[in-house]
C-alpha positions as CSV (number, residue, x, y, z in Angstrom):
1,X,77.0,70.6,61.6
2,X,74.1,68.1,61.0
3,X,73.9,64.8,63.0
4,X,74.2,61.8,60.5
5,X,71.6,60.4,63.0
6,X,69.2,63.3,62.6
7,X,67.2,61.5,59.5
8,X,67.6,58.1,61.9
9,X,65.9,60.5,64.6
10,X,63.1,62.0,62.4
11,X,61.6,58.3,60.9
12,X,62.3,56.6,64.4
13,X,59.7,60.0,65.5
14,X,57.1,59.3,63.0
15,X,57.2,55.3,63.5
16,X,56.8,55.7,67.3
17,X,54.9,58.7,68.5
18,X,56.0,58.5,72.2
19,X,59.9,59.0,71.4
20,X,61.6,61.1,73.9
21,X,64.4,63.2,73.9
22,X,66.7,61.4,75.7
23,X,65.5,57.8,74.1
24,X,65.8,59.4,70.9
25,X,69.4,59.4,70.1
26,X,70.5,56.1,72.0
27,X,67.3,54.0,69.8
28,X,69.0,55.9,66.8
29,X,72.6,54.6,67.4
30,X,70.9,51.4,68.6
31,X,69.3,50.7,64.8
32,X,72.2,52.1,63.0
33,X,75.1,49.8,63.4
34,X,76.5,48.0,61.1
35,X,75.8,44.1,60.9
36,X,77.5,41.4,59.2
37,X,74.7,39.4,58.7
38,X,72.5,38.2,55.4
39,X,69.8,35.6,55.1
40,X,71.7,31.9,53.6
41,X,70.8,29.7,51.2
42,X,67.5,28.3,53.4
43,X,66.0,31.7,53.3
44,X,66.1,31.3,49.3
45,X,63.4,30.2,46.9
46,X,64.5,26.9,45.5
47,X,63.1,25.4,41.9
48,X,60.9,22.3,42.8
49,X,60.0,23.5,46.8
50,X,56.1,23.7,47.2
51,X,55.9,26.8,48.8
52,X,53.2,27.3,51.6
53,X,50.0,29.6,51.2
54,X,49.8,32.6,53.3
55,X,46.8,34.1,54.3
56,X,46.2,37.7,55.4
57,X,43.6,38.2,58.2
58,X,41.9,40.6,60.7
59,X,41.4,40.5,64.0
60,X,39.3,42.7,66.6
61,X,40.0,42.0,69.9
62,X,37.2,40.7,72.4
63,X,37.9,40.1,76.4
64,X,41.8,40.9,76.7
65,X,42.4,43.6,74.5
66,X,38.5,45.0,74.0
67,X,38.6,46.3,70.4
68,X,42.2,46.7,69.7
69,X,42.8,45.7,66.0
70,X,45.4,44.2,64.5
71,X,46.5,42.4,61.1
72,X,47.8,38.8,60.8
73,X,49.0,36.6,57.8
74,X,48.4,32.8,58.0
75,X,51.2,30.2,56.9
76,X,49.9,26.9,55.7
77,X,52.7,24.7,54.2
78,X,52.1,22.5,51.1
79,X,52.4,19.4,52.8
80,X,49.9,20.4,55.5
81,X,47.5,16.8,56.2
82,X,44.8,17.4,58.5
83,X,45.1,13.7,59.3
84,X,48.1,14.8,61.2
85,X,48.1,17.7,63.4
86,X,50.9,20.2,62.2
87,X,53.6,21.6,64.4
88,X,52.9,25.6,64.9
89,X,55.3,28.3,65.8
90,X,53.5,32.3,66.1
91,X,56.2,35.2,65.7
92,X,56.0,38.6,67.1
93,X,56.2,41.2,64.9
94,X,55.1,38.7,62.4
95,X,55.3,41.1,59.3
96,X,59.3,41.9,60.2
97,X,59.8,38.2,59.5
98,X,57.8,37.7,56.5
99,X,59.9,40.6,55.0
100,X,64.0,40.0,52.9
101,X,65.7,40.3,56.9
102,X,64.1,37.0,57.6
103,X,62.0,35.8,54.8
104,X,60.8,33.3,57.2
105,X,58.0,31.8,55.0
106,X,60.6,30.6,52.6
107,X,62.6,29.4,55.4
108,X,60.0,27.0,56.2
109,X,59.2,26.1,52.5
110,X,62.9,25.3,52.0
111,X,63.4,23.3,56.1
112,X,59.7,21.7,55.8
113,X,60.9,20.0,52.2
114,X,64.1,18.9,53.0
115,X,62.0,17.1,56.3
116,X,64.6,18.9,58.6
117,X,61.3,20.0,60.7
118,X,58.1,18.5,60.5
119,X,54.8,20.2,58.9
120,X,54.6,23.8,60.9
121,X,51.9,26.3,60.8
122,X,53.1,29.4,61.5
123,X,51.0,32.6,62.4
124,X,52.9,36.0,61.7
125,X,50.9,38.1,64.1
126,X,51.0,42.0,64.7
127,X,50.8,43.8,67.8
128,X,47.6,45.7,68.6
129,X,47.4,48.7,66.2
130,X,45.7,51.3,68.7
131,X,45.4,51.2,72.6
132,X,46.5,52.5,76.0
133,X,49.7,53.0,74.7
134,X,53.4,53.4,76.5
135,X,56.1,55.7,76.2
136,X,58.7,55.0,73.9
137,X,57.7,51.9,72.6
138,X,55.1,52.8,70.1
139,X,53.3,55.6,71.3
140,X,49.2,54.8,71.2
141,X,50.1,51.4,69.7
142,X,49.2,48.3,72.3
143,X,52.7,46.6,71.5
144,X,54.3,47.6,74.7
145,X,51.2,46.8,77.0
146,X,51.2,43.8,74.9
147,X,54.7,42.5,74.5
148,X,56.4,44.0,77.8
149,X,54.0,43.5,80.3
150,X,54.5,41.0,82.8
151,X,51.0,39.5,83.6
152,X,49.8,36.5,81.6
153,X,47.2,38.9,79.2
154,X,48.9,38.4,75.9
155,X,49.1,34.2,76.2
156,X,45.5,34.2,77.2
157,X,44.6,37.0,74.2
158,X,46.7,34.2,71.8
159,X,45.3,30.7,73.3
160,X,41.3,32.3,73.5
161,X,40.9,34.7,71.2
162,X,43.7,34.7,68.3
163,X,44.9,31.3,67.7
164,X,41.4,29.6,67.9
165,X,40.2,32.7,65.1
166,X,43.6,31.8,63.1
167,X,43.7,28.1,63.5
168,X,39.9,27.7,62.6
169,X,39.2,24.3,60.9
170,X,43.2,23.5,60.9
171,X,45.0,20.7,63.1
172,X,47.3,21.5,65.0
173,X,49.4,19.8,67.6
174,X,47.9,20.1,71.1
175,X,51.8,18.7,72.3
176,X,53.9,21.4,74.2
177,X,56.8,20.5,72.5
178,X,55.1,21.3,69.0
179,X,54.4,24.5,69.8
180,X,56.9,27.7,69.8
181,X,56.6,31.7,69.9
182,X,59.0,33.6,68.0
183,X,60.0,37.9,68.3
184,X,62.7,40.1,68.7
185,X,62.9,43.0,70.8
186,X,60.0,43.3,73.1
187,X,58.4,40.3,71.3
188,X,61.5,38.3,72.3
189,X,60.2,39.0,75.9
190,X,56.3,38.2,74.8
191,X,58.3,34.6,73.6
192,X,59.4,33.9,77.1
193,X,56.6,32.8,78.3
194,X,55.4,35.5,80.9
195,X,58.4,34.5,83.3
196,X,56.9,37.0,86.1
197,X,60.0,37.2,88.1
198,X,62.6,38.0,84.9
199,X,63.9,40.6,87.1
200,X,65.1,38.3,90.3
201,X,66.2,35.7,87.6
202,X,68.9,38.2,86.3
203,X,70.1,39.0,89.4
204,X,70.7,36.1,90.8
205,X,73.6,35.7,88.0
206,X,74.7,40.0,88.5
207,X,78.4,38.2,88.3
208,X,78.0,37.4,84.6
209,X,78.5,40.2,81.8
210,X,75.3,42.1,80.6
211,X,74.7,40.5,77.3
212,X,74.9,36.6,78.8
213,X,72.2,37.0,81.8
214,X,69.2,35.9,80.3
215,X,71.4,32.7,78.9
216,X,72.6,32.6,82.4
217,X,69.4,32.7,84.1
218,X,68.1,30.1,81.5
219,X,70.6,27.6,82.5
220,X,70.5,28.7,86.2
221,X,66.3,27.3,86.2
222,X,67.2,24.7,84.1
223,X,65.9,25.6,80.9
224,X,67.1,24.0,77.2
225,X,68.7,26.8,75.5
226,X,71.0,28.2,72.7
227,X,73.2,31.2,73.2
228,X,74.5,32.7,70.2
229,X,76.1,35.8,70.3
230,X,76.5,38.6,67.6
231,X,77.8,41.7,67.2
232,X,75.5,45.1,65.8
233,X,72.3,47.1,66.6
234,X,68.6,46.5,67.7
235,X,67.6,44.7,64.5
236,X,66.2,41.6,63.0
237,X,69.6,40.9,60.5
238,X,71.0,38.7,63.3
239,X,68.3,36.8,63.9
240,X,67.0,36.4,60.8
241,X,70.1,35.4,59.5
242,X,70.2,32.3,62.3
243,X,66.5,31.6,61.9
244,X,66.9,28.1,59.8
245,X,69.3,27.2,62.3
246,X,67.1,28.1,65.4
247,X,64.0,26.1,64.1
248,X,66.2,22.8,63.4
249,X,67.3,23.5,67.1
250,X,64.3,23.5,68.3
251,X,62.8,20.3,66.3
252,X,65.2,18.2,67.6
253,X,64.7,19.3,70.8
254,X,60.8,18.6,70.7
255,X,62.3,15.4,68.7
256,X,64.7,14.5,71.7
């Protein structure tokens, strides 16, 4: 009798060439749950909000990531004043957020003219296209080197050679507290900010149940942070569905 993951299986195998075997069938469960999750009202267009322009761009990388390519799309909202530097927020995976799960473009449209955050410039940014590679996680894409790695490559590829290339002739804030990454997944790890010893964080809260470590080991360095647990697979529905949410969270911390 056929597996009702098998057709899971055979797209998971064409998206990511590296699939195993034994990774196969636990990603598959992994992406198939059900989730009771939709995008709200913020993440809908609404008569009389100036929507932002997005850009698409290309990029070819120089000294990190020697000619690995990759697409971007550029988010400029309509209020944007170059007298005053925007905030600016980069996601991971930036074309998974752009899309109905998250539709985070409209998101900011909808939070930018209601002056619930401030001006934001956001940079949807995809991982490298081809490279060295890594099992499982995308076969002879770079996302894995890119978004797993534990070395500080990927913020120096973004602060010398992306950003500067995306950002050209816009102003943006140079203040910490302006700036955020966003990502799911793997990119959720590239968001962290390269925390080199993630590992040794997690154990030193082993007493706490699996899905509240990182939270754990957050609070145990002292970071700001937000919890919010859900129920459902490896997928953006969750997160896209808090995503309004998470950016007035993180205003009003960089507010505070």
């Amino acid at each position: 009798m056929p597996d009702p993951l098998d057709p899971i299986i055979a797209q998971l195998r064409a998206n990511l060439p590296g699939l195993d075997d034994h990774d196969a069938p636990r990603f598959a469960r992994a992406v198939s749950l059900d989730e009771p999750y939709e995008p709200g009202p913020d993440a809908q267009v609404r008569t009389g909000v100036p929507a932002g322009r997005l850009t698409s761009l290309r990029h070819r990388g120089d000294t990190v990531y020697p000619g690995v390519e990759r697409g971007c799309q550029l988010y400029v909202p309509a209020q944007y004043d170059s007298r005053t530097p925007a905030n600016l927020i980069v996601f991971q995976d930036g074309a998974s957020y752009l899309q109905p799960v998250a539709n985070a473009s409209v998101v900011l449209d909808n939070l930018i003219a209601a002056r619930e955050i401030p001006p934001t410039i956001a940079v949807f940014a995809e991982p490298g296209e081809r490279g060295p590679g890594m099992r499982v996680y995308g076969g002879n894409s770079n996302r894995s080197i890119e978004y797993d790695s534990t070395d500080d490559r990927y913020v120096r590829f973004l602060v010398d050679e992306l950003l500067p290339t995306a950002l050209q002739g816009l102003a943006v804030t140079a203040d910490p507290r302006g700036r955020s990454l966003c990502g799911i997944s793997s990119g959720g790890l590239a968001s962290a900010g390269r925390l080199r010893q993630r590992g040794l964080a997690r154990g030193l809260v082993h007493g706490h149940p699996r899905r509240s470590r990182m939270a754990a080991a957050l609070a145990y360095a002292g970071y700001e942070h937000r919890f919010v647990p859900g129920t459902g697979g490896h997928s953006l529905k969750h997160g896209g569905a808090l995503l309004p949410d998470a950016l007035r969270w993180l205003s009003g911390r960089a507010a505070a």
